[in-house]
Biopython code that builds the backbone (N, CA, C, O; Angstrom):
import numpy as np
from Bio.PDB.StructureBuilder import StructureBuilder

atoms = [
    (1, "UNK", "N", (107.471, 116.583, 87.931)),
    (1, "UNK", "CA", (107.826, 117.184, 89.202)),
    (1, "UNK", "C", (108.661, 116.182, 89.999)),
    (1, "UNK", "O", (108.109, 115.163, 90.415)),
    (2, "UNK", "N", (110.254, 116.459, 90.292)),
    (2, "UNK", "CA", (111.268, 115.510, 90.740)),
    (2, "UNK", "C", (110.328, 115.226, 92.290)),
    (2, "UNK", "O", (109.212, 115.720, 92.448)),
    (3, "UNK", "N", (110.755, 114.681, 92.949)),
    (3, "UNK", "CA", (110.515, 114.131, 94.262)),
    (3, "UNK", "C", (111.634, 114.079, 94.776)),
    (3, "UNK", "O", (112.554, 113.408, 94.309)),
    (4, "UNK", "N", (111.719, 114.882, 95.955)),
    (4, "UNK", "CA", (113.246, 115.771, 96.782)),
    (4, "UNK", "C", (113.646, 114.445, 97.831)),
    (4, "UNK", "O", (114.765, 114.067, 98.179)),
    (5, "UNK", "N", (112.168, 113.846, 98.223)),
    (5, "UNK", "CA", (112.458, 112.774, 99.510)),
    (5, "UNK", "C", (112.522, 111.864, 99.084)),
    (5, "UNK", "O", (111.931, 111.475, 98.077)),
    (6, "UNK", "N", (113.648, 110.996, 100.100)),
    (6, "UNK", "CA", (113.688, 109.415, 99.407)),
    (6, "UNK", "C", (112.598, 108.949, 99.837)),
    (6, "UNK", "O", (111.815, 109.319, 100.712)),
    (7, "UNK", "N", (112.641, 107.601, 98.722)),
    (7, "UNK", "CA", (111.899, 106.667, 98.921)),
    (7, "UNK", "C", (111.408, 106.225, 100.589)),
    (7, "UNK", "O", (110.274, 106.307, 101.061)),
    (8, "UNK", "N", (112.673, 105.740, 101.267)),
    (8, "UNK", "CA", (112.528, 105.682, 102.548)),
    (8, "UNK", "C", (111.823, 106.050, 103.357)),
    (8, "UNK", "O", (111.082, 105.391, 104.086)),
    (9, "UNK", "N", (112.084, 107.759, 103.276)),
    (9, "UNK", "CA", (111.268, 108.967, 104.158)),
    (9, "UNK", "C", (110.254, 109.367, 103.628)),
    (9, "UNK", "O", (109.903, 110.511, 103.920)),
    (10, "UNK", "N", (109.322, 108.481, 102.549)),
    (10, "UNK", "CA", (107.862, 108.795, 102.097)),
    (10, "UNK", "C", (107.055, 107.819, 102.848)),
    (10, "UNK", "O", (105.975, 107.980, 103.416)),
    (11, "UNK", "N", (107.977, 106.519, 102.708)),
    (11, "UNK", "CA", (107.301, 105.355, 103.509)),
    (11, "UNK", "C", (107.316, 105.710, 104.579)),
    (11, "UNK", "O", (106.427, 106.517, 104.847)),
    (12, "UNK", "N", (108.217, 105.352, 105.647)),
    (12, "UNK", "CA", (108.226, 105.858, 106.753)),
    (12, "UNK", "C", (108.081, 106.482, 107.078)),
    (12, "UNK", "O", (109.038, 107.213, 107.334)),
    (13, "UNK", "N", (106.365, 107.024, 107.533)),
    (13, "UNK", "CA", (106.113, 108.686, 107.604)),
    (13, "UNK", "C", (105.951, 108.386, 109.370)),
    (13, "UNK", "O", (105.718, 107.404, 110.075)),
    (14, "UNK", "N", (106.178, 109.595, 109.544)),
    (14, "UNK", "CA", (105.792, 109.897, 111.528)),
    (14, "UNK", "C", (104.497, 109.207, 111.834)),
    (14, "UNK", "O", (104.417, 108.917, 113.028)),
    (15, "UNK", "N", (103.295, 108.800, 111.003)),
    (15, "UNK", "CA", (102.093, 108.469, 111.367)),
    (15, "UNK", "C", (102.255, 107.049, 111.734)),
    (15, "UNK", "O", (101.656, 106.450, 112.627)),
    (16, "UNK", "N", (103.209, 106.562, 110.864)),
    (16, "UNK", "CA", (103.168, 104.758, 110.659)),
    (16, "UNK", "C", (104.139, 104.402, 111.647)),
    (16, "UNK", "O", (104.123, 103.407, 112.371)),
    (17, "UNK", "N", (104.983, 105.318, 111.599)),
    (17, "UNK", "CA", (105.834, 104.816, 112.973)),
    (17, "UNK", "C", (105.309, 105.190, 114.347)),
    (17, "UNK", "O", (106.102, 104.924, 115.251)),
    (18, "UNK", "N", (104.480, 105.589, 114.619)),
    (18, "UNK", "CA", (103.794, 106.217, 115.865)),
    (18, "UNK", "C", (102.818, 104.985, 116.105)),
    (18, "UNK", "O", (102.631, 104.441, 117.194)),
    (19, "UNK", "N", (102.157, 104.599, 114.744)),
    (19, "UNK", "CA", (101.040, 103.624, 114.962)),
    (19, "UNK", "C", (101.990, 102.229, 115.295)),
    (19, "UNK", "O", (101.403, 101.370, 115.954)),
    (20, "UNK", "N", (103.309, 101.952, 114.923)),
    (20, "UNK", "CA", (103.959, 100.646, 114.845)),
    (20, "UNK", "C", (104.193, 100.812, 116.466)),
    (20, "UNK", "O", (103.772, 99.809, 117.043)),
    (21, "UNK", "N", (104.619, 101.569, 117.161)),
    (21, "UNK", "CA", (105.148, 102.105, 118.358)),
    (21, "UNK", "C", (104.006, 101.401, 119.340)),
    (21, "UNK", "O", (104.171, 100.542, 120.206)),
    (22, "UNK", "N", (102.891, 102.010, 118.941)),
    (22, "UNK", "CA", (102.069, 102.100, 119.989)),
    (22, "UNK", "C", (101.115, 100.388, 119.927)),
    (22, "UNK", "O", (100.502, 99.940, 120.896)),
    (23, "UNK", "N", (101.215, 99.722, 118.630)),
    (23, "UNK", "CA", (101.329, 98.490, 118.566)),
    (23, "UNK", "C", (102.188, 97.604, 119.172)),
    (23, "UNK", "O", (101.812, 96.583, 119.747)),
    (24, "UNK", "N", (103.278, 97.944, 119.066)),
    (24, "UNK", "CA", (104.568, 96.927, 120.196)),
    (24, "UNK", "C", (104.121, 97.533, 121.588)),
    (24, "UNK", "O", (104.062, 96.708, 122.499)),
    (25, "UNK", "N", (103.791, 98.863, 121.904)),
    (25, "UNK", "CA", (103.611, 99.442, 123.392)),
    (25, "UNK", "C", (102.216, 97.821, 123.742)),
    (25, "UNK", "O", (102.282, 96.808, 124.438)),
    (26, "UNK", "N", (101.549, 98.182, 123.168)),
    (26, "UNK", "CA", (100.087, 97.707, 123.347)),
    (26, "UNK", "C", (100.016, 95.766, 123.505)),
    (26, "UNK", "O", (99.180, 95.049, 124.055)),
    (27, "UNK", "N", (101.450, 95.390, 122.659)),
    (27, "UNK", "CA", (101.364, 93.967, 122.618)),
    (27, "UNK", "C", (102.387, 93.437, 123.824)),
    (27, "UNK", "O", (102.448, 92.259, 124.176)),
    (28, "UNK", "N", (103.207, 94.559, 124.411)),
    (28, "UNK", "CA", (104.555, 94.427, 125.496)),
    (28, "UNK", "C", (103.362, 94.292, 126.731)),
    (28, "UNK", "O", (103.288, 93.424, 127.601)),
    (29, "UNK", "N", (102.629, 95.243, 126.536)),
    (29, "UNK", "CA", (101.782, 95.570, 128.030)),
    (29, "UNK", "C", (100.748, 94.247, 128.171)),
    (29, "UNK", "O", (100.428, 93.831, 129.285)),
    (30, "UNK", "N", (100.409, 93.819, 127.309)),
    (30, "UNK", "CA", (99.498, 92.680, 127.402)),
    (30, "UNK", "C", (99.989, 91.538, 127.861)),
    (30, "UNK", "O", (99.595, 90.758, 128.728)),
    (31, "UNK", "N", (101.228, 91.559, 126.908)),
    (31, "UNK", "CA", (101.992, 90.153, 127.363)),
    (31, "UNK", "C", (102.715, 90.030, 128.838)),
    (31, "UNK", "O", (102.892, 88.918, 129.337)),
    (32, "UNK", "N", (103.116, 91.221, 129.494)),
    (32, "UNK", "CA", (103.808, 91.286, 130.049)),
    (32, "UNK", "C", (102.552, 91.745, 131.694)),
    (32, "UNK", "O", (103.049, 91.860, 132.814)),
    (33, "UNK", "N", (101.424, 91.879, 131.519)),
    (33, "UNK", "CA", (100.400, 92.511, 132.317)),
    (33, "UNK", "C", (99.437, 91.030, 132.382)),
    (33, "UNK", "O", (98.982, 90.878, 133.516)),
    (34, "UNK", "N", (99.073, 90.015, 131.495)),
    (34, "UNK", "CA", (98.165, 89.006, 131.758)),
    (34, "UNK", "C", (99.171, 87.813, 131.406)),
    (34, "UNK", "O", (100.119, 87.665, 130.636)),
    (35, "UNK", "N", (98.547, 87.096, 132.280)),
    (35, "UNK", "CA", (99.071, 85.552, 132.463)),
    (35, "UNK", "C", (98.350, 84.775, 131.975)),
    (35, "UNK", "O", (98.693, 83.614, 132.195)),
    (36, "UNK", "N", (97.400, 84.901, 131.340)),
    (36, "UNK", "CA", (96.562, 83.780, 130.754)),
    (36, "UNK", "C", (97.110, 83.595, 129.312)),
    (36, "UNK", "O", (97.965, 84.340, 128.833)),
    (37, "UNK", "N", (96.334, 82.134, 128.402)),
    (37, "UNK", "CA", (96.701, 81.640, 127.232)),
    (37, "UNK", "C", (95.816, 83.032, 125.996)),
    (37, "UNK", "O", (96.157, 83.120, 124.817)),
    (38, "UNK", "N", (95.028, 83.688, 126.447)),
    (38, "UNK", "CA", (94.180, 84.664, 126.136)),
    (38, "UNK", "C", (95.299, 85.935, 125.628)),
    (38, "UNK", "O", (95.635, 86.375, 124.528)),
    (39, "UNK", "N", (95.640, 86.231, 126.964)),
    (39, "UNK", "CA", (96.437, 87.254, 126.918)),
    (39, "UNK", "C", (97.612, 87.318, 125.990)),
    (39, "UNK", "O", (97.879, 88.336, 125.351)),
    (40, "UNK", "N", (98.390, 86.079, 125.921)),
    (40, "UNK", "CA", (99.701, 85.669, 125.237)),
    (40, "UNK", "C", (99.279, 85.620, 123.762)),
    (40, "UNK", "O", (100.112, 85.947, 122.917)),
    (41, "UNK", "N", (98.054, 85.237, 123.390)),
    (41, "UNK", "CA", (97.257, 85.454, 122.290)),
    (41, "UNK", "C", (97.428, 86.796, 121.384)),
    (41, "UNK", "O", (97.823, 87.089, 120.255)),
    (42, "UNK", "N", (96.945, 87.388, 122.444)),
    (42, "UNK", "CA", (96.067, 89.078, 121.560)),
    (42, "UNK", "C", (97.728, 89.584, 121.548)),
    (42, "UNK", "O", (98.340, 89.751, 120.493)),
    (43, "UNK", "N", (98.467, 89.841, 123.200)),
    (43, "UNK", "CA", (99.636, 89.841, 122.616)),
    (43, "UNK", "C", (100.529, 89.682, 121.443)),
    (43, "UNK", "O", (101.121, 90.476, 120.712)),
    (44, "UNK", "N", (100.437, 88.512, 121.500)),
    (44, "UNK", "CA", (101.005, 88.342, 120.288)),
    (44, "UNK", "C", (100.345, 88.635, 118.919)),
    (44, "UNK", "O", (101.129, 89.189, 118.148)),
    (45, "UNK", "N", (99.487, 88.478, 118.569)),
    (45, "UNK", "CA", (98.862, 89.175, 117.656)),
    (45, "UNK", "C", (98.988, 90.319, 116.979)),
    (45, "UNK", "O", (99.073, 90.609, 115.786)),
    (46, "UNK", "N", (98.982, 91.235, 118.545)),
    (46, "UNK", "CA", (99.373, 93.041, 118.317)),
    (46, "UNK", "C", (100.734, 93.308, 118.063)),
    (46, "UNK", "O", (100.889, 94.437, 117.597)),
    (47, "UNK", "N", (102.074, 92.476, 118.250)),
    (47, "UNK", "CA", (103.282, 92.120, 118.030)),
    (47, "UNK", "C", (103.243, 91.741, 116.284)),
    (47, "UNK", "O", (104.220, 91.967, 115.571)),
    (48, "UNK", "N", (102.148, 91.229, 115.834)),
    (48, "UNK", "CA", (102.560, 90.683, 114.643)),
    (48, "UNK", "C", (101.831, 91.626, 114.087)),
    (48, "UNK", "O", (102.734, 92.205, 113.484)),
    (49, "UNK", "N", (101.026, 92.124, 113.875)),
    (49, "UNK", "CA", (100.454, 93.073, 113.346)),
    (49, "UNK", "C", (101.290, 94.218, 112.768)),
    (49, "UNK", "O", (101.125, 94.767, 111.679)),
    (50, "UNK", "N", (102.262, 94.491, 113.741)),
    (50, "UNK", "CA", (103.195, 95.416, 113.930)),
    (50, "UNK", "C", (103.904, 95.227, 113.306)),
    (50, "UNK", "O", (104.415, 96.251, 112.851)),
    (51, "UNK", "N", (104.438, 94.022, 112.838)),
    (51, "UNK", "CA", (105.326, 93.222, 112.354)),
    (51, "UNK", "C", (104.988, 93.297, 110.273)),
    (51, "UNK", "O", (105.502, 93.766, 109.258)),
    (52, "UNK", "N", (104.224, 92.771, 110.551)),
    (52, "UNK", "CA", (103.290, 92.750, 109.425)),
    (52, "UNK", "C", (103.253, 94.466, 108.609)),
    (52, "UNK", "O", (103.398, 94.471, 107.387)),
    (53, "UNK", "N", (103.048, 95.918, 109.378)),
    (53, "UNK", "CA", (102.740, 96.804, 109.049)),
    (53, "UNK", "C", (104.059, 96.980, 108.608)),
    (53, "UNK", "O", (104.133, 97.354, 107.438)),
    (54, "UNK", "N", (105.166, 96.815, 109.220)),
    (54, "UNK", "CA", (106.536, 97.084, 109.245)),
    (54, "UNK", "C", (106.960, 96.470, 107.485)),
    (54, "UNK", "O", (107.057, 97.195, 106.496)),
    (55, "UNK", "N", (107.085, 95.484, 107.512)),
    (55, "UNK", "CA", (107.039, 94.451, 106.141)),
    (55, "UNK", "C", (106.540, 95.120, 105.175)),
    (55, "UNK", "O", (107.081, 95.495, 104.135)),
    (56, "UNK", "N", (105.172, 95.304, 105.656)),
    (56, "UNK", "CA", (104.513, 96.757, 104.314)),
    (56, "UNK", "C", (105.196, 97.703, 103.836)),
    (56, "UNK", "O", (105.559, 97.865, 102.671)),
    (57, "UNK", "N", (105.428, 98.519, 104.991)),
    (57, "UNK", "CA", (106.311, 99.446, 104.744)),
    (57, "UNK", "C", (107.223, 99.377, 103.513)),
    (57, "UNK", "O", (107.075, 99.837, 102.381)),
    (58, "UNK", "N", (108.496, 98.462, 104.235)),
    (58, "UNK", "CA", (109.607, 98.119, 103.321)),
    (58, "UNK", "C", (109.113, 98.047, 102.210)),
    (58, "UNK", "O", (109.680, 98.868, 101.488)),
    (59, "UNK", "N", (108.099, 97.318, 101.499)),
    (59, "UNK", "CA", (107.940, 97.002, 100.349)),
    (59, "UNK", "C", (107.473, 98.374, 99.811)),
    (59, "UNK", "O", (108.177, 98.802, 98.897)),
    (60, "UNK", "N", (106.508, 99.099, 100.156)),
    (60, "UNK", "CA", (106.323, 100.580, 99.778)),
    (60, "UNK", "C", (107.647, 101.603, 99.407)),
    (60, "UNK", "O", (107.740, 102.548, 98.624)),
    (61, "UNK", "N", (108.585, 100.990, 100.305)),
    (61, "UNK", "CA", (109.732, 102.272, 100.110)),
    (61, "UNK", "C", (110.461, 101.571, 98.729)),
    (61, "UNK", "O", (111.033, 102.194, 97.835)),
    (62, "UNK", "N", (110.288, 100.225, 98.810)),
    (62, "UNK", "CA", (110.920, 99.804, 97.284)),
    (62, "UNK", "C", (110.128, 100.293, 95.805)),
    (62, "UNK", "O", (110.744, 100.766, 94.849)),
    (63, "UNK", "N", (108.747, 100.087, 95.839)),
    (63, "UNK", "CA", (108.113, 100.318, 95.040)),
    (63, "UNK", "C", (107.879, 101.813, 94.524)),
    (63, "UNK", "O", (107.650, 102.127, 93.356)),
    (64, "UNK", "N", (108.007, 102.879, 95.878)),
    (64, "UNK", "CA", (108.680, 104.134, 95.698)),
    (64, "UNK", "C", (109.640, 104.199, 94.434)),
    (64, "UNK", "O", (109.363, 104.642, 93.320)),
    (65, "UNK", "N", (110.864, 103.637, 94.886)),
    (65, "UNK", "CA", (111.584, 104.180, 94.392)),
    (65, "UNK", "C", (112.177, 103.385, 93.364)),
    (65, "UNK", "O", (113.335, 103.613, 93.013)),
    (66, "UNK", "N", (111.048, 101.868, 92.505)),
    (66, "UNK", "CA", (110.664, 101.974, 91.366)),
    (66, "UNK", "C", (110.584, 102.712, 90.590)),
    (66, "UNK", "O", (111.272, 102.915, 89.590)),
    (67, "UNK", "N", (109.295, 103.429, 91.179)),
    (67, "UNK", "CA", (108.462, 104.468, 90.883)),
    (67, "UNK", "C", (109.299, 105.494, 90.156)),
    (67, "UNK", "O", (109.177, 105.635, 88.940)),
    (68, "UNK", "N", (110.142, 106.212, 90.864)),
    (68, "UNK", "CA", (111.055, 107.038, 91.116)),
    (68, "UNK", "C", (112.110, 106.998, 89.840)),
    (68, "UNK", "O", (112.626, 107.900, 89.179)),
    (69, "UNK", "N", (112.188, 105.802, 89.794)),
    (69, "UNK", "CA", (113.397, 105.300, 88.765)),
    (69, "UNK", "C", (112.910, 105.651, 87.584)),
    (69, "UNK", "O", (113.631, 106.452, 86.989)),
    (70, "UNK", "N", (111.756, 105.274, 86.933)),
    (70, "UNK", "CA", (111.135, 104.895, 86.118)),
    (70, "UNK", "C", (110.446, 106.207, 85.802)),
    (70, "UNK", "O", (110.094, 106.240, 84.623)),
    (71, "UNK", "N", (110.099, 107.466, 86.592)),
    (71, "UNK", "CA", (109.755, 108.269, 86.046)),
    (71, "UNK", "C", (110.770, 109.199, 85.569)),
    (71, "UNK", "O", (110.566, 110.157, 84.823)),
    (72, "UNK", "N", (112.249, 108.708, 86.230)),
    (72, "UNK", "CA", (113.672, 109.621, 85.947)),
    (72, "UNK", "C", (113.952, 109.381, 84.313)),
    (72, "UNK", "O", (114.119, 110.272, 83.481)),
    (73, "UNK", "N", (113.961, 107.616, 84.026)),
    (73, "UNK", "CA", (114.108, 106.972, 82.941)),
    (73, "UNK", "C", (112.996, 107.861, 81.653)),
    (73, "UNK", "O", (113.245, 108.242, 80.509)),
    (74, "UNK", "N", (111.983, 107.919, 82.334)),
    (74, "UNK", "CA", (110.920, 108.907, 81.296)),
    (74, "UNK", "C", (111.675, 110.147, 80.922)),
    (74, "UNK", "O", (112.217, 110.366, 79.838)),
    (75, "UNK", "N", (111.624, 111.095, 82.199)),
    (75, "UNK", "CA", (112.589, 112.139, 81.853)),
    (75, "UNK", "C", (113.677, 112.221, 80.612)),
    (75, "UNK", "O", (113.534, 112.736, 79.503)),
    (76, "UNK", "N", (114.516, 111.715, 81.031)),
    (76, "UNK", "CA", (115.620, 111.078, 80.130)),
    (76, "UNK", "C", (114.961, 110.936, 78.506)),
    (76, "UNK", "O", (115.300, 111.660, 77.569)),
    (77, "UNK", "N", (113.906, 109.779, 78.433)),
    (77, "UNK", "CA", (114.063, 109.295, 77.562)),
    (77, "UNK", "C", (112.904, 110.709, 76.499)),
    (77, "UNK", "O", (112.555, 110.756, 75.319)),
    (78, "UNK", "N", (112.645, 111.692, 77.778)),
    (78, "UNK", "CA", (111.726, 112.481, 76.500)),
    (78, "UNK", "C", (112.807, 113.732, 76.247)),
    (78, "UNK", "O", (112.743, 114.393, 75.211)),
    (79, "UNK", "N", (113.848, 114.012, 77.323)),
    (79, "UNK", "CA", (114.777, 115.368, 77.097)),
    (79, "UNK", "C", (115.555, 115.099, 75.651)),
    (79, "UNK", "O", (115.850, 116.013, 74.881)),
    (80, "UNK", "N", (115.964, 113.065, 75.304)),
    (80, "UNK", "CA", (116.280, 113.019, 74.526)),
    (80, "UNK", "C", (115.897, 112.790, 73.384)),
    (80, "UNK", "O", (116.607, 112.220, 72.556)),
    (81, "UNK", "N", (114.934, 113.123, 73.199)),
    (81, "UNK", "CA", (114.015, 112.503, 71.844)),
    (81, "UNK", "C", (113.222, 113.660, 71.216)),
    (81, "UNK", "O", (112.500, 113.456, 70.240)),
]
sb = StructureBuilder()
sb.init_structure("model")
sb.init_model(0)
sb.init_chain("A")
sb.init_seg("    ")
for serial, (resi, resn, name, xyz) in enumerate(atoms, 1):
    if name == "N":
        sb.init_residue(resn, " ", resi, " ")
    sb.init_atom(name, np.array(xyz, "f"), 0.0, 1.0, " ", f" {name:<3s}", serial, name[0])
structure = sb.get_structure()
């Protein structure tokens, strides 16, 4: 069964970008709302987190479309055999 969506738009689904969103919302408001060494902390944290999920991503949309490759290459190699 081909797979119509790229790689890209499997990774990047509306859920993960909503959750990355509301991670930068959540690490802007902290940093930018407390003045303490505390605050600049978790801040940053929730910034990298975000960061971090993002990175995931990418690597998912590659491994996708590994994936993708490799089951085309199957195809191929059973239409011809």
């Amino acid at each position: 069964m081909p797979e119509t969506r790229s790689p890209w738009r499997r990774a990047f689904s509306a859920p993960l970008l909503a959750a990355v969103a509301v991670l930068i919302a959540a690490g802007v408001a902290v940093l930018v709302l407390t003045g303490s060494n505390l605050g600049v902390g978790v801040g940053a944290g929730l910034l990298g987190v975000a960061a971090v999920v993002l990175v995931g991503a990418f690597f998912l949309a590659i491994g996708y479309g590994e994936d993708d490759e490799r089951a085309r290459e199957e195809r191929r190699r059973r239409a011809g055999a």
